[in-house]
C-alpha positions as CSV (number, residue, x, y, z in Angstrom):
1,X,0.0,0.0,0.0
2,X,1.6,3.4,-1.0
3,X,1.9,6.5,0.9
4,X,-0.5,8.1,-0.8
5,X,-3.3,5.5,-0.2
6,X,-2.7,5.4,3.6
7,X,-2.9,8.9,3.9
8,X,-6.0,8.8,1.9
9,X,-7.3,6.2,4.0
10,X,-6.5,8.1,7.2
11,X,-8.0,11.0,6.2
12,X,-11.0,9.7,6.0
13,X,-10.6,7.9,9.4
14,X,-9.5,10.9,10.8
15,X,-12.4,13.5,8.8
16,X,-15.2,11.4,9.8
17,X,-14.0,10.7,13.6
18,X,-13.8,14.7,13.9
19,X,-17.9,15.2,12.6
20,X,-19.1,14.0,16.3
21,X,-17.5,16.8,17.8
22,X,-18.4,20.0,15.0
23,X,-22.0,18.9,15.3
24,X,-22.1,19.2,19.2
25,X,-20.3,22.5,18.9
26,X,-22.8,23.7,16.1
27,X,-25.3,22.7,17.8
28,X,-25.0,25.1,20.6
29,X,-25.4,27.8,18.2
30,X,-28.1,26.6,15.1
31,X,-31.8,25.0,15.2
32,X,-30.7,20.6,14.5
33,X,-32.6,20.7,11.7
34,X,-31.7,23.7,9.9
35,X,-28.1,22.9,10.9
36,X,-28.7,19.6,9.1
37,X,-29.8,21.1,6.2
38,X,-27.4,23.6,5.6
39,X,-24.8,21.2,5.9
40,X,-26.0,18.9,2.7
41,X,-27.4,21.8,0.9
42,X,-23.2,23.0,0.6
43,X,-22.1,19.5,0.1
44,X,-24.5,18.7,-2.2
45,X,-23.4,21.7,-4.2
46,X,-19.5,20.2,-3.7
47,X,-20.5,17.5,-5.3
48,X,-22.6,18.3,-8.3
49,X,-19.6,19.2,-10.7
50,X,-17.9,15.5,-9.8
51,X,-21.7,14.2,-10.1
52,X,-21.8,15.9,-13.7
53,X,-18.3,15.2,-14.8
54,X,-19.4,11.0,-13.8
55,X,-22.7,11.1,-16.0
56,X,-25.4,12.9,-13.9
57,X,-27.1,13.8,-16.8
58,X,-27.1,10.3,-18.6
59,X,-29.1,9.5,-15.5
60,X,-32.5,8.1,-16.5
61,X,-35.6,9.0,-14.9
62,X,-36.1,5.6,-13.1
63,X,-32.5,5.4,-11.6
64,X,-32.7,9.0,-10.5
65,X,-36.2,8.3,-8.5
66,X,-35.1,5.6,-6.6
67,X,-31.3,7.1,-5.8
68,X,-34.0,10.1,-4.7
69,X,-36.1,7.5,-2.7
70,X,-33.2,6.1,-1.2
71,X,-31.0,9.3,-0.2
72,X,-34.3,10.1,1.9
73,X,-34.1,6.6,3.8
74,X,-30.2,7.4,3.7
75,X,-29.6,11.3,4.7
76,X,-32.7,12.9,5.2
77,X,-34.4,11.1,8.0
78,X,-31.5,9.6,9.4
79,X,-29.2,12.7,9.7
80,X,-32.8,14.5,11.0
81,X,-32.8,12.1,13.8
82,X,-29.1,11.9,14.5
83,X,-28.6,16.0,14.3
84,X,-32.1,16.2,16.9
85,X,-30.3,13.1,19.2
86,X,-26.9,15.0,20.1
87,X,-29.1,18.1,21.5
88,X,-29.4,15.4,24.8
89,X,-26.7,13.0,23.9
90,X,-22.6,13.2,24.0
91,X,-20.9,12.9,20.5
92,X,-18.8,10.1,21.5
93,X,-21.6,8.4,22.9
94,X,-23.6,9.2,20.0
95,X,-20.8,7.9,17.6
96,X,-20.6,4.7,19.0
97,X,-24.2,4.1,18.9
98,X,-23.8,4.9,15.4
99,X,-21.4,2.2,15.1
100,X,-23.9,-0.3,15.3
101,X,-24.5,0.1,11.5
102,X,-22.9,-3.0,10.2
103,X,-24.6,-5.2,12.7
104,X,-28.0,-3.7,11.4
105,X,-26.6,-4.2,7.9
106,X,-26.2,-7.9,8.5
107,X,-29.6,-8.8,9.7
108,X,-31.7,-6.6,7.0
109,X,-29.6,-8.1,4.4
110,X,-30.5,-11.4,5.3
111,X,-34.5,-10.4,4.9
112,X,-33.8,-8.1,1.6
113,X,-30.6,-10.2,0.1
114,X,-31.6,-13.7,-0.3
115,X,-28.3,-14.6,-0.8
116,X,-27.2,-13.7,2.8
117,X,-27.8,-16.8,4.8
118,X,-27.5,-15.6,8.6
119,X,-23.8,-17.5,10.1
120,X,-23.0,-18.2,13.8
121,X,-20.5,-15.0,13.3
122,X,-23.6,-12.8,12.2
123,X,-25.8,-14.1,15.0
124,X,-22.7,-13.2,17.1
125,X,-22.0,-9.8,16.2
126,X,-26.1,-9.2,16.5
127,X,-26.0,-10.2,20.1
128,X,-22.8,-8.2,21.2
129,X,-24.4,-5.3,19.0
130,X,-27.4,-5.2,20.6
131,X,-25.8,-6.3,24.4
132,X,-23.3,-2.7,23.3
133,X,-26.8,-0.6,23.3
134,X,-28.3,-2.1,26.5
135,X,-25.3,-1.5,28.5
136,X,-24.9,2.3,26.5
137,X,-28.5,3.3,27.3
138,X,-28.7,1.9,31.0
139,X,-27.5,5.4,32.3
140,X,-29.9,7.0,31.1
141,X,-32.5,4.5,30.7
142,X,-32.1,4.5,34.9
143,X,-32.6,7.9,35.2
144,X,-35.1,8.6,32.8
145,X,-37.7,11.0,33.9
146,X,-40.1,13.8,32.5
147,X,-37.6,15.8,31.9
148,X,-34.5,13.3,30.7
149,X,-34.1,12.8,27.0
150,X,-31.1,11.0,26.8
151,X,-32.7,8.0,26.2
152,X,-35.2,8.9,23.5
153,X,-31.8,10.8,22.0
154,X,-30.0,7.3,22.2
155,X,-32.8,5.5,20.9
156,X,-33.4,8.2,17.9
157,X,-29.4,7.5,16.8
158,X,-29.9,3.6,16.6
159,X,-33.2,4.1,14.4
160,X,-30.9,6.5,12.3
161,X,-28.3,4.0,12.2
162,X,-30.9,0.9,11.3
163,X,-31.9,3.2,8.1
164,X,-29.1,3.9,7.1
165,X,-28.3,0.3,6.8
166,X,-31.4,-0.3,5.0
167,X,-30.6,2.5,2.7
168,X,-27.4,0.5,1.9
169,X,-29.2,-2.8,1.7
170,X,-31.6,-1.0,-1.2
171,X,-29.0,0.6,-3.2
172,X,-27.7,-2.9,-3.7
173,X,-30.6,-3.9,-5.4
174,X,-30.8,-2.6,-9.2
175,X,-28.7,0.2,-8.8
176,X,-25.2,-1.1,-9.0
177,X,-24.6,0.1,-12.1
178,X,-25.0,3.8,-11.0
179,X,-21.3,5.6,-10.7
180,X,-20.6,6.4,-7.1
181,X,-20.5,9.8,-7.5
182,X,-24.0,10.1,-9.0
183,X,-25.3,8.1,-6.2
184,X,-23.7,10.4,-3.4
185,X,-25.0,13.9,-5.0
186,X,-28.3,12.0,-5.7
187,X,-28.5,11.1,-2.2
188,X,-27.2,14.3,-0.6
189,X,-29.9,16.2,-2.7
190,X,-32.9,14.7,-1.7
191,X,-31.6,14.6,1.4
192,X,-31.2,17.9,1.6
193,X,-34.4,18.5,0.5
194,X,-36.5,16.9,3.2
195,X,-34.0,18.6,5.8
196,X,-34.9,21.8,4.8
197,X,-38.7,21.2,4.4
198,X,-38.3,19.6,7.9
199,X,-36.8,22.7,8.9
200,X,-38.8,25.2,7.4
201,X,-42.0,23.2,9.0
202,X,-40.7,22.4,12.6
203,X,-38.5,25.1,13.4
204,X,-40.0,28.4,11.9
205,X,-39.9,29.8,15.6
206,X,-37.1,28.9,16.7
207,X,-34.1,31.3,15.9
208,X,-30.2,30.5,15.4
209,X,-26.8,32.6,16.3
210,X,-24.6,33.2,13.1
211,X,-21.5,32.8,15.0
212,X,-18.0,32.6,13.5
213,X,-18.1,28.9,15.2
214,X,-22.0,28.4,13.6
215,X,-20.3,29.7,10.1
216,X,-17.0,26.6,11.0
217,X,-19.4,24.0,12.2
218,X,-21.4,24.3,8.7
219,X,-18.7,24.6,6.8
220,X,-16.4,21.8,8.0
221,X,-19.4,19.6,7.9
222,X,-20.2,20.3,4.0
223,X,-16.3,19.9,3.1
224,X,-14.4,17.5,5.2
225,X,-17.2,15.7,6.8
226,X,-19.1,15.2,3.6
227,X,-17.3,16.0,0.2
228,X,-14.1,15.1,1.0
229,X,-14.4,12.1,2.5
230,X,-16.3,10.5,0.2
231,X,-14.8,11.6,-2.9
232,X,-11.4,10.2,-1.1
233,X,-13.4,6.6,-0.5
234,X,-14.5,6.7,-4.0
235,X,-10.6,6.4,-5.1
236,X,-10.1,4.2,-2.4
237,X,-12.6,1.4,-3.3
238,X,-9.9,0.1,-6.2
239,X,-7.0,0.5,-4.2
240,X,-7.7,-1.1,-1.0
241,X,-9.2,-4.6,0.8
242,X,-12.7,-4.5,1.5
243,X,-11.3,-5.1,4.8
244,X,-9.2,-1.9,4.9
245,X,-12.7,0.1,4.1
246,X,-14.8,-2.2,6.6
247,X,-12.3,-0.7,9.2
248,X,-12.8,2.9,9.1
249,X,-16.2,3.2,11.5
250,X,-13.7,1.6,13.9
251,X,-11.3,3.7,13.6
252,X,-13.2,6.8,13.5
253,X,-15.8,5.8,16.4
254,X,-12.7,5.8,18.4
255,X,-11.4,8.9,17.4
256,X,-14.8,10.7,17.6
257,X,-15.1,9.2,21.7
258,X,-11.4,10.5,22.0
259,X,-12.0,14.0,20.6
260,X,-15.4,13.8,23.0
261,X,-13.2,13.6,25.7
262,X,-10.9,15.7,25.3
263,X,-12.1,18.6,23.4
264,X,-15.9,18.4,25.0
265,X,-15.0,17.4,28.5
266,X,-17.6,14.4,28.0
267,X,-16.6,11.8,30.8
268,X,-15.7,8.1,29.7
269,X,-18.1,6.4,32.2
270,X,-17.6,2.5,32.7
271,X,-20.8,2.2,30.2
272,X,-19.4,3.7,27.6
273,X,-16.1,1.9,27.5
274,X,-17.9,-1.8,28.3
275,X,-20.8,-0.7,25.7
276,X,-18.5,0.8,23.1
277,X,-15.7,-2.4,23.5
278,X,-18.8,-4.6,23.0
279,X,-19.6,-2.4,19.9
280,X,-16.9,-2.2,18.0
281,X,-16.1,-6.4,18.6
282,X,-20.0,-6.4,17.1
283,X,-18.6,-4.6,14.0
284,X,-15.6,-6.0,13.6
285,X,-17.6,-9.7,13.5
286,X,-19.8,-8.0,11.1
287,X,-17.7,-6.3,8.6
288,X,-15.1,-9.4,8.5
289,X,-18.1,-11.8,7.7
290,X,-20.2,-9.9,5.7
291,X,-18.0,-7.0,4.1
292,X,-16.9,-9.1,1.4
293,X,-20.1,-10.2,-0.2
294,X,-21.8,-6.6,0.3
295,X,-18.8,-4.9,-0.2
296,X,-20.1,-2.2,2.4
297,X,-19.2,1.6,1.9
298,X,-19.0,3.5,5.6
299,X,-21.7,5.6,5.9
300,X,-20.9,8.6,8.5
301,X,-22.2,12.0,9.4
């Protein structure tokens, strides 16, 4: 593997980690759904130009309705849910909750894919998957009260996480032949689109600061937590083992917990060490067993 690839490949680790943390801190400052959709409005507009120069246009109307249909199952509700959860819930918390993707992955491909039977490994990482959110949520499923949202917040992540897994498990079902690049603007656009109707609809009174660390958040969303990344997976995918991409929610689920930490002050509470280990093991089992036949591209906010 040269140079070049591994930096690639850490970038991505590394630019994905670090979106945990610039949605908490834009948070403070913007409404979670107009936040949202201001960050996929800019990267969708990042994208277009790679999205043309791949075929965009030679798009037909069929293909372009369901990548449409799929980016709202893939951006729009999910990144409406997740942006909402970390309002009550800490970004490395959040992160690894997210982490749960693969393990999600596993189990609706075996309804929607009838060519993945479900293996002792599968059923294993399910259990330690769903064993990682009991013990993540007992905190605040213990002190859950009137006024406690932690739990719905944790509970609003996994649903995002469980969609976008289906999202994935879709797009691998007649639109293969779509180039990447088309599928990621086609996504982020319709995403986009129900996040600002969302926005528009639910948070007309609610107001938002335009602060230089508002104007950072959005912007290092759009670029490095969006565009970037994926255009930087996208020359990955010939370059590397599946196995290589399969690890990069591990490695940026850690990061994102570290930066947490450090940066945020978020406390790493016996929970979220046991929960999180229990986790990432869950989708570690899950990319090495089913990575290969899906061939699995991370999804990340």
């Amino acid at each position: 593997m040269s140079a070049r690839v591994r930096l690639a490949w850490l970038a991505c680790c590394v630019l994905w980690g670090s979106t945990w943390l610039f949605i908490k801190l834009g948070l403070r400052d913007l409404p979670p759904l107009r936040f949202a959709a201001l960050r996929m409005t800019l990267a969708a507009l990042l994208l277009l130009p790679f999205a043309m120069r791949a075929g965009l246009l030679r798009s037909g109307r069929t293909a372009a309705l369901r990548v449409g249909a799929i980016g709202l199952i893939q951006i729009g509700v999910p990144y409406a849910l997740l942006f909402a959860a970390q309002q009550w819930v800490a970004s490395g918390l959040s992160a690894v909750l997210f982490a749960t993707f693969p393990v999600w992955l596993l189990l609706l491909a075996r309804v929607l894919l009838p060519a993945q039977p479900l293996s002792p490994a599968k059923l294993l990482a399910a259990a330690l998957g769903i064993a990682g959110i009991v013990v993540l949520q007992l905190p605040a499923l213990r002190s859950a009260g009137a006024g406690d949202r932690a739990a719905l917040g944790g509970s609003l992540i996994v649903a995002a996480a469980v969609l976008v897994a289906l999202a994935n498990v879709l797009v691998r079902r007649g639109l293969e032949a779509v180039p990447p690049a088309v599928l990621t603007f086609g996504q982020v656009f319709a995403g986009a689109a129900l996040l600002i109707v969302l926005a528009w609809t639910l948070e007309g009174g609610r107001s938002a600061s335009w602060t230089p660390r508002a104007a950072v958040a959005v912007v290092y969303l759009a670029i490095c937590g969006t565009a970037v990344p994926y255009l930087l997976l996208f020359w990955l995918l010939p370059r590397i083992p599946v196995a290589a991409i399969g690890a990069i929610p591990l490695v940026d689920t850690t990061l994102a917990v570290f930066l947490g930490s450090v940066v945020l002050g978020e406390r790493l509470g016996w929970h979220l060490l046991a929960g999180g280990a229990l986790v990432l093991i869950a989708a570690a089992i899950a990319n090495g067993v089913g990575a290969a036949r899906l061939e699995t591209q991370p999804s990340a906010p």
